[in-house]
C-alpha positions as CSV (number, residue, x, y, z in Angstrom):
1,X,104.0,103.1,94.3
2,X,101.2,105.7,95.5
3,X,99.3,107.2,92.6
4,X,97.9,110.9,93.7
5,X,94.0,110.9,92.3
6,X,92.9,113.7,90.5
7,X,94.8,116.9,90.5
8,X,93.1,119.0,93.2
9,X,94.6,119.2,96.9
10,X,91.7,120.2,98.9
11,X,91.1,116.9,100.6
12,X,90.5,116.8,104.1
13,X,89.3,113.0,105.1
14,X,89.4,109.9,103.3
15,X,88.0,106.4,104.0
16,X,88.7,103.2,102.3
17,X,86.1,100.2,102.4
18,X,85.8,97.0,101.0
19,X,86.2,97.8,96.8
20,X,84.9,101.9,97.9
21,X,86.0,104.8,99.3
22,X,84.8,108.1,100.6
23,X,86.1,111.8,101.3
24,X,85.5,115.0,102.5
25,X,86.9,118.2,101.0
26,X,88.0,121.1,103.3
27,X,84.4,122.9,102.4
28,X,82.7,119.8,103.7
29,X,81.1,118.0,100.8
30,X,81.5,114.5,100.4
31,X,83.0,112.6,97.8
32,X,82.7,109.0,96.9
33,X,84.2,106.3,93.9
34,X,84.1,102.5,93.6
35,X,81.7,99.9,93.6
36,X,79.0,101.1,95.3
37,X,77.9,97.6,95.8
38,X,73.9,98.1,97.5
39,X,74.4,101.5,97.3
40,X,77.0,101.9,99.8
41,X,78.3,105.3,98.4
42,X,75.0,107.1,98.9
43,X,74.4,108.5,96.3
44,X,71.1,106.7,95.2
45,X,72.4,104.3,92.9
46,X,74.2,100.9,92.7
47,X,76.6,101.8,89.8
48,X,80.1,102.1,89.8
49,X,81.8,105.0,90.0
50,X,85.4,105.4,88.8
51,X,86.6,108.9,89.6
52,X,85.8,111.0,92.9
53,X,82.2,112.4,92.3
54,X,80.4,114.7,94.6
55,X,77.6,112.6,96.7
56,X,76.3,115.4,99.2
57,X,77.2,119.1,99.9
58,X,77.3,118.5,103.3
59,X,79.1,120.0,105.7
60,X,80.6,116.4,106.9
61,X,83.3,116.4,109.7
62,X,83.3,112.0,109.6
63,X,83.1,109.2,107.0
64,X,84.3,105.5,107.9
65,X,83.1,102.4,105.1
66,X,83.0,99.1,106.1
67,X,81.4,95.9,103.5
68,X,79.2,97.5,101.3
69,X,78.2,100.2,103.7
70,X,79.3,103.4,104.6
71,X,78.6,105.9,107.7
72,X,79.4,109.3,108.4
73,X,78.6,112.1,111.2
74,X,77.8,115.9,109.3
75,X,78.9,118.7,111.0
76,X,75.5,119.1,113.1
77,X,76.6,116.2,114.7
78,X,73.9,114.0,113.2
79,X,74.7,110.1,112.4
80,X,74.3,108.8,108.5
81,X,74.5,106.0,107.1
82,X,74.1,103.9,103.8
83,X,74.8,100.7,101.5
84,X,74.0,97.2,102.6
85,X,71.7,96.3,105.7
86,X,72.0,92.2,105.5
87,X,72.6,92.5,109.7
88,X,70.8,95.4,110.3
89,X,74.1,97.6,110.7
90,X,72.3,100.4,109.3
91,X,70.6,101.0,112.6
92,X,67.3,101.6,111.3
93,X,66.1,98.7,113.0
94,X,65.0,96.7,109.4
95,X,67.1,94.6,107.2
96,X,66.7,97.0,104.3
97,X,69.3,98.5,102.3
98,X,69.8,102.3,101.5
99,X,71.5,103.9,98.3
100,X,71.6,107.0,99.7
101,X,73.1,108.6,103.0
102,X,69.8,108.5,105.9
103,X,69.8,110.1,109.1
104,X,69.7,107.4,111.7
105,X,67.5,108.9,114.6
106,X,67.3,112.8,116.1
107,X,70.3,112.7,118.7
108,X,72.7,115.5,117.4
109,X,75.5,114.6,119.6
110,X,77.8,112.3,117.3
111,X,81.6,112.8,117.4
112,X,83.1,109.5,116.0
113,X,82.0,106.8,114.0
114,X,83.9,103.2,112.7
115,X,82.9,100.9,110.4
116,X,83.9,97.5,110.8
117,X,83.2,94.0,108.7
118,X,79.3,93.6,109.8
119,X,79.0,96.3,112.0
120,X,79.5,100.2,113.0
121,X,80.6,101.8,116.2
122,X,80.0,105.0,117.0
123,X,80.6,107.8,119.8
124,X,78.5,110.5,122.1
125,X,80.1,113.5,123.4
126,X,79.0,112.1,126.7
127,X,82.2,109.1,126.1
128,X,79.0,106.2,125.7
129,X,79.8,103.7,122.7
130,X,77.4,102.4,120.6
131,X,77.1,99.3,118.0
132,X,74.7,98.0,115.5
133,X,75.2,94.8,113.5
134,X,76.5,91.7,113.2
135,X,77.1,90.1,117.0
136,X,79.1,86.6,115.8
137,X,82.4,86.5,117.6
138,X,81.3,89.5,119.9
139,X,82.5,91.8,117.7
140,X,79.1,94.1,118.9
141,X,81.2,93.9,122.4
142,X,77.4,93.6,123.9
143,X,78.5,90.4,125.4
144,X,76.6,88.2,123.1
145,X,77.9,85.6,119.9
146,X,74.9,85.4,117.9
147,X,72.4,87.1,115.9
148,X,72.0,90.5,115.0
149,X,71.6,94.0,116.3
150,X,69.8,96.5,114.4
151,X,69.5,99.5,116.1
152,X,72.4,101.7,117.7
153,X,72.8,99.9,121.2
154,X,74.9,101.0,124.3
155,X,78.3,98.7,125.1
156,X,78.6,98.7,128.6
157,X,76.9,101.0,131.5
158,X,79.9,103.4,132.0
159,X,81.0,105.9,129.7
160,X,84.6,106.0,129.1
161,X,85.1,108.9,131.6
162,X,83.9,106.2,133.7
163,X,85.7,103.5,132.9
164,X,89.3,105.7,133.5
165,X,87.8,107.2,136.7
166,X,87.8,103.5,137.4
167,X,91.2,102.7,136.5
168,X,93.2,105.6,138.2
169,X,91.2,104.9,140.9
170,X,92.5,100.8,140.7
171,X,96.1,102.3,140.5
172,X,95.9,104.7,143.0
173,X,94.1,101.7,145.1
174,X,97.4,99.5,143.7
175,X,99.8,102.1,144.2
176,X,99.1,103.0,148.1
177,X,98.9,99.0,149.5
């Protein structure tokens, strides 16, 4: 059955990964415990961590983990991430790994983000989507099976104000013949 961890009850977010996980507290700070396999907790090691443990004051509003990486949008609406960078998820545009949380680029208009397997999705305020990582299987959704994408790239031309624009517009269309 579930076991509560640690006695406090000021958590506001939590993230599981592969053997981590990751949460914010109501004041914002981030915490993190697990393996932190290549560092993917961020807090400038690779060694295991077995109780929560405050990585970063923040304030954070998001935190997802994926494989040995983690990524997480603070409160100025700025994109981090950390952990392993074997297909360039990271979206630094190198194949290096980070042990602690690094800005990825200026923009300051982040809102989601989702780590998956090999890669991380994230959102604008403007409705685009954007990927870096592993491609195999399509997963990127950049229309391509192979190789690797390391730098946050666009899915699609529309944003998704767009794309239901388009649809209502298909029912309508649908509904009136």
């Amino acid at each position: 059955s579930p076991k509560q961890v640690g006695v406090l009850n000021t958590w506001a977010k939590v993230a599981g990964g592969n053997n981590h996980s990751l949460a914010i507290k109501t004041d914002g700070s981030l915490w993190g415990w697990g393996s932190n396999g290549m560092g993917c907790l961020g807090n400038g090691t690779t060694n295991p961590i077995t109780i929560p443990t405050q990585i970063d004051a923040g304030p954070w509003n998001k935190i997802s983990c994926g494989y040995n990486f983690s990524a997480g949008i603070k409160s100025n609406g700025t994109l981090w991430t950390c952990g392993s960078n074997g297909y360039g998820v990271l979206g630094f545009g190198d194949f290096n790994d980070r042990t602690t949380f690094t800005q990825v680029g200026t923009d300051t208009d982040w809102i989601d983000v989702q780590c998956g397997n090999g890669n991380i999705y994230a959102l604008k305020s403007n409705g685009t989507l954007w990927v870096t990582g592993d491609n195999r299987y399509g997963a990127s959704g950049l229309g391509i099976t192979t190789g690797k994408t390391s730098v946050f790239t666009q899915v699609g031309t529309s944003t998704i104000h767009d794309f239901l624009i388009e649809v209502v517009t298909s029912l309508i269309t649908l509904i009136r013949s």
